[in-house]
N, C-alpha and C positions, 0 to 999 in steps of 0.2 A: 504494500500500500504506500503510496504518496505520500508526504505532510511535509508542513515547511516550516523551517528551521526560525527561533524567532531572532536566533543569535546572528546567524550569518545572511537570514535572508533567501536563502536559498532551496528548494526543492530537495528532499532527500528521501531514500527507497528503505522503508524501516519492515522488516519481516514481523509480523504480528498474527501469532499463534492464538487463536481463540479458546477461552478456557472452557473444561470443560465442566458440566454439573454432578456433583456426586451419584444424581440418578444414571446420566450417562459413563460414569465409570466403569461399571461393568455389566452385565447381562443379568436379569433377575433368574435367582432359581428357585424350585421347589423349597426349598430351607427357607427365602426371604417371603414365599405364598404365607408356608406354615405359619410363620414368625408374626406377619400383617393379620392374618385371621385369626392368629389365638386357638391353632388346632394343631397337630400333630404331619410330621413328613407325609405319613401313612394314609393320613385322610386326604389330603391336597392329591395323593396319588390315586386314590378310589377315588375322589372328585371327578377326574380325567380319562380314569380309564372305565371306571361302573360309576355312572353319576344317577343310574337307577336304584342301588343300593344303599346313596347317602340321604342323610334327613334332609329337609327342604330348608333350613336355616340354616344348617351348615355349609349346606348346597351355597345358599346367596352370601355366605361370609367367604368364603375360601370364590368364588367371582371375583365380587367384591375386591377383592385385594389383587387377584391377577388383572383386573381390570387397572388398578389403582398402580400396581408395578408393570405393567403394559409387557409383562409374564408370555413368553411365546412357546410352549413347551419343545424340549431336544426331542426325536424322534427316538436318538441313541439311547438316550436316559429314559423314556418311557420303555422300551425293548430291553432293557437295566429290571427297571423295577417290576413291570407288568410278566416278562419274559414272553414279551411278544413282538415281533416287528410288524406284523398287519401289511406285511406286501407277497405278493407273488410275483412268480415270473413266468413268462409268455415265452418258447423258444419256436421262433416262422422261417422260413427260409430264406425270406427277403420281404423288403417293406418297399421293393418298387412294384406292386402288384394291389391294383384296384379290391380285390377280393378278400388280401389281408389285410387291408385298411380299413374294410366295411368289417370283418370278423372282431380288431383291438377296438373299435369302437363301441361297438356294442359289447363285448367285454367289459371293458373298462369302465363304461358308464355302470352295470350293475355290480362289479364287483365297488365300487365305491357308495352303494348304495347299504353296502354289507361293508360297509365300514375299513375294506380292505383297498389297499395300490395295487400298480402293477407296473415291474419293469419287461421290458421288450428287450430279446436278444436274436439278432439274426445270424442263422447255421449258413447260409447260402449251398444247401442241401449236402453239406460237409458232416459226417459224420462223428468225425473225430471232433469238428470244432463243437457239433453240438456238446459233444459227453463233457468237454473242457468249459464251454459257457454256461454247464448244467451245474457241472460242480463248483464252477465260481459264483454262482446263485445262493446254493446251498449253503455256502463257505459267509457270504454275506446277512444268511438268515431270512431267507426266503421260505414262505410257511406253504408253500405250492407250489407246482410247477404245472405249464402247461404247454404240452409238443404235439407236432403234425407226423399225422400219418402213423405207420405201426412199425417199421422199419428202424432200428436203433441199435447201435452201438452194445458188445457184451461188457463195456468201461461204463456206459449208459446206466443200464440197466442193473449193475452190480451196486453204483452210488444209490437206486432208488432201491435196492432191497435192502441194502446195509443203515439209509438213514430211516425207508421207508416215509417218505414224504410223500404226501396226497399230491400223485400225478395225474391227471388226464389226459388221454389221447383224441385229437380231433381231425376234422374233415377225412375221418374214416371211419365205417361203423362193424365191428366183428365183437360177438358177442361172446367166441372163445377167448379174446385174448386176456392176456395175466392182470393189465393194468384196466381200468374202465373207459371205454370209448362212447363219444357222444359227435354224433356227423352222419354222413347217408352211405348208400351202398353205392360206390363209385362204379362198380359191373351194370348194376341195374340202370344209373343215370345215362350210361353211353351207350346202353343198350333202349332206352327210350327216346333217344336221339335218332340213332339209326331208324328204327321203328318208323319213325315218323318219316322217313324221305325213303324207305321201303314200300310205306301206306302211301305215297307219291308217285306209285311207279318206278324210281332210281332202280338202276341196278348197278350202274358205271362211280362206285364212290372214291373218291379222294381223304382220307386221315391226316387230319395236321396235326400233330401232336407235338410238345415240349420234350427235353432229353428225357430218357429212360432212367440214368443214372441216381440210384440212392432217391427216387420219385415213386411211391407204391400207390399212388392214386393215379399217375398216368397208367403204369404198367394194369391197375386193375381195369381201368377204364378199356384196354387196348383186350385184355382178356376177354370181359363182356361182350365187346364186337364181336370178334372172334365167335365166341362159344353161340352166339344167335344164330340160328338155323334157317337160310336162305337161300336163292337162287341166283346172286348176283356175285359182285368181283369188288374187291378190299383193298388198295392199295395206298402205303403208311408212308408219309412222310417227317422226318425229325427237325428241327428246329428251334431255337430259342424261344421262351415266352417273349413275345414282344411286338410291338406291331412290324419295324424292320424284319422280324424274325416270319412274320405273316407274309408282308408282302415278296420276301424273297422264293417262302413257300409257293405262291401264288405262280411265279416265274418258274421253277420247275417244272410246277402241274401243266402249266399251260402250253409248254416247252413239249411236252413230249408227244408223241405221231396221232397218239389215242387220246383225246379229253376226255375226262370224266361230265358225268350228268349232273353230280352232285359231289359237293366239298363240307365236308365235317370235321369241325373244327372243337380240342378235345380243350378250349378255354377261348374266351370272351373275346381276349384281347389280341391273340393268334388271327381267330376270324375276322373282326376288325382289320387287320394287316393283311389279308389276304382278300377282303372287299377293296382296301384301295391297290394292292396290286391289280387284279382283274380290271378297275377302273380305269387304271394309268394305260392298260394292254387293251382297252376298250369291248373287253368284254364284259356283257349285261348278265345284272343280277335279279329275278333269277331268271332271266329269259332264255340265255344261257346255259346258265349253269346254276343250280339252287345251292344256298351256303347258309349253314346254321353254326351255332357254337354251341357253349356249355358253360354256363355261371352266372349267367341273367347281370351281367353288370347295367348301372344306371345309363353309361354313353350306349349300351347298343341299344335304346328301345327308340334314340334320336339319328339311329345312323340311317342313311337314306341308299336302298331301302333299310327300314326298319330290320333290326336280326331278330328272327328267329331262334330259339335257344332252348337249354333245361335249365330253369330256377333251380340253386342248390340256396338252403335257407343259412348264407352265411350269418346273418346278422344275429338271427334267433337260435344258432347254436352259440355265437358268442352270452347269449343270455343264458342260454342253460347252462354253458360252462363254469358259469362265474356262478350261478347259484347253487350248482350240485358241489363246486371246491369248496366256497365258503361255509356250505353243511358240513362238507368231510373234516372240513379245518375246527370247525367249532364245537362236532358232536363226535367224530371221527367217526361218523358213520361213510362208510362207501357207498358209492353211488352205481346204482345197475344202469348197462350199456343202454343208450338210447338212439334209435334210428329216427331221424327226421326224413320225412320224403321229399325227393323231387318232383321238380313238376314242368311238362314242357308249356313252352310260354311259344306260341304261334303268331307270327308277324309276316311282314312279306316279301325276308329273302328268301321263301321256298316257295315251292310251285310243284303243280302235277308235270308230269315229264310228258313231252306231247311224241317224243321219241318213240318209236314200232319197238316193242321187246323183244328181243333177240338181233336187231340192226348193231352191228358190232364196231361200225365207222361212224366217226361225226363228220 
C-alpha cells in the first residue's frame, strides 16, 4: 500500500499485513462445539452423525454454537469418531460415453439421498488397473464399491472376498454369479434388435460393434445374435466406440462388392457415426439401407432420421444400485440379482426391405 511520508514528503510502498481475529486463528473443532454448548465431545458427535437420537434442546444448543463458531465438520474426523466415511466408489471404463454419464447421474443423485458420496474411477476396460483402483478405494475407506460387467481380475476379486465389501455388479444381469448383479440381459437386448429388422424382411445384416477385449457385454451381445435362429447372413465388424469409430465402420460396409440391407449397431453412438458416414457417401437412411442401435441415448431420438434402437434402462439401474448398496451398507443385508428389461424404441431409420428375398446383388 501507498502513504506519504509526513517527514520527507514523499510517497513510500509500506507492506501492511492485516491482522488477524482470534476467531480467525484457527478452525473451530468438535472440543470448541462441546465447550460453547455446555455438552460433552460425545454429544456434539451424535449431534452430526444421529441427530435423530439427541433431545430436541440439546439438538438446538450444540447448533446453536456450530452456528455461532461457523463449525464446518472434517469428513476425516467424523470417519475418526462415527467409523464411517459414507462414500463409495463407482469403477466405468471410461466417462467419454453418453451412457455412463446418464448411469453416475442417477447414481449419484440417490445415493446422496441415502446420505452417502461417491467417487468415480475409470479402468478404461484394463483389468489390472481396475483391481489397482479397487484396492486404492478400499485403502481410502470406501464403504462400497460398484463395477461393470462380470469379467474381473483373480487380484479383483481376492481384495472383495478378503475385505468382503458390498460390491455390485452392473449393466449385466446373471443371477448365478458370486457377487449381486442389477442390469439386463445383454443376449436378449441384441437379440430384440435383430428381431426387429428380421420382422423387416433384412436378411443382408451388417454388426458394428466396439473391441471385444476385457468387454463381456459386447461379447454377450454378439453371442445373442449368433444363437437367434434365422434364414439370413451376419457379418461383424470391430471398431472403436465412437462416432469416428462409426463413420469409418460405415466406409468398410459400404466398401465392399455386397451391401448389406440392414446395419446394426451394438451402441448409440457407433450408429450415430455410421449415419453420418452413409450420409457423407450419400447413401439414404433407411431407403437404402435400414440402421438401428442399442442404448436409447437422448441425441438419437433428434438425429435425422430419427434412430431407431433398444432402451437399456440406464438411469433407473443407477437408482436401484444406489438403493440396494446403501441397504447392504446399512443392514448388511445383500441384495438379490435384478433384471431390468429392454425395450425397443421404433423411429425411422428402419424400414420394410422392398428387396425380393433371396436376390443376392444390390
Amino acid at each position: 500500500m501507498s502513504t506519504l511520508s509526513l517527514e520527507t514528503g514523499k510517497w513510500a510502498q509500506n507492506q501492511v499485513t492485516p491482522k488477524r481475529s482470534s476467531a480467525q486463528k484457527k478452525r473451530a473443532n468438535l472440543r470448541d462445539v462441546a465447550k460453547v454448548a455446555g455438552v460433552s465431545v460425545a454429544t456434539v458427535s451424535r449431534v452430526l452423525n444421529e441427530p435423530s437420537v439427541v433431545k430436541k434442546d440439546t439438538l438446538e444448543k450444540v447448533q446453536k454454537a456450530i452456528d455461532e463458531l461457523r463449525f464446518v465438520p472434517s469428513a476425516a474426523a467424523r470417519a475418526i469418531n462415527s467409523g464411517r466415511t459414507r462414500f463409495v466408489g463407482a469403477l466405468i471404463p471410461t466417462l467419454d460415453n453418453a451412457i455412463f454419464a446418464r448411469f453416475l447421474a442417477a447414481l449419484e443423485r440417490k445415493l446422496s439421498d441415502d446420505g452417502l458420496s461417491l467417487i468415480v474411477a475409470t479402468t478404461e476396460s484394463d483389468l489390472e488397473v481396475e483391481a489397482a483402483k479397487a484396492k486404492g478405494l478400499v485403502n481410502i475407506g470406501a464403504e462400497g464399491l460398484i463395477v461393470t460387467g462380470v469379467s474381473h481380475s483373480e487380484e479383483f476379486l481376492d481384495l472383495i472376498e478378503r475385505t468382503m465389501i458390498p460390491t455390485i455388479i452392473t449393466s449385466y444381469y446373471d443371477e448365478s454369479n458370486v457377487l449381486p448383479t442389477i442390469g439386463y440381459d445383454n443376449e436378449a437386448a441384441a437379440q430384440l434388435a435383430l428381431q426387429h429388422l428380421i420382422d423387416l424382411g433384412h436378411r443382408r445384416i451388417a454388426v458394428v460393434h466396439g473391441p471385444l477385449h476385457n468387454n463381456d457385454r459386447t461379447l454377450a451381445r454378439l453371442s445373442g445374435l449368433r444363437s437367434l435362429r434365422w434364414d439370413g447372413e451376419l457379418k461383424s465388424f470391430e471398431t472403436e466406440i465412437s462416432l469416428r469409430g462409426g463413420a469409418e465402420a460405415a466406409g468398410q460396409i459400404m466398401g465392399n462388392r455386397e451391401n448389406p440391407d440392414a446395419i446394426l449397431c451394438l451402441s448409440d453412438v457407433v450408429a450415430l457415426g455410421v449415419l453420418f458416414g452413409l450420409q457423407s457417401k450419400n447413401v439414404r437412411v433407411p431407403e437404402d439401407v435400414s440402421l438401428m442401435g442399442l442404448d436409447d441415448l437422448p441425441s438419437s431420438a433428434v438425429a435425422v432420421p430419427a434412430l431407431t434402437t433398444v432402451h437399456l434402462p440406464v438411469s433407473r439401474m443407477g437408482e436401484r444400485v444406489a438403493s440396494a448398496l446403501a441397504r447392504w451398507i446399512s443392514s448388511q443385508k445383500i441384495p438379490k440379482p435384478e433384471k431390468l428389461e429392454a425395450k425397443l424404441i421404433k423411429r425411422s431409420s428402419t424400414a420394410q426391405n422392398s428387396e425380393p428375398v433371396g436376390k443376392s446383388d444390390c
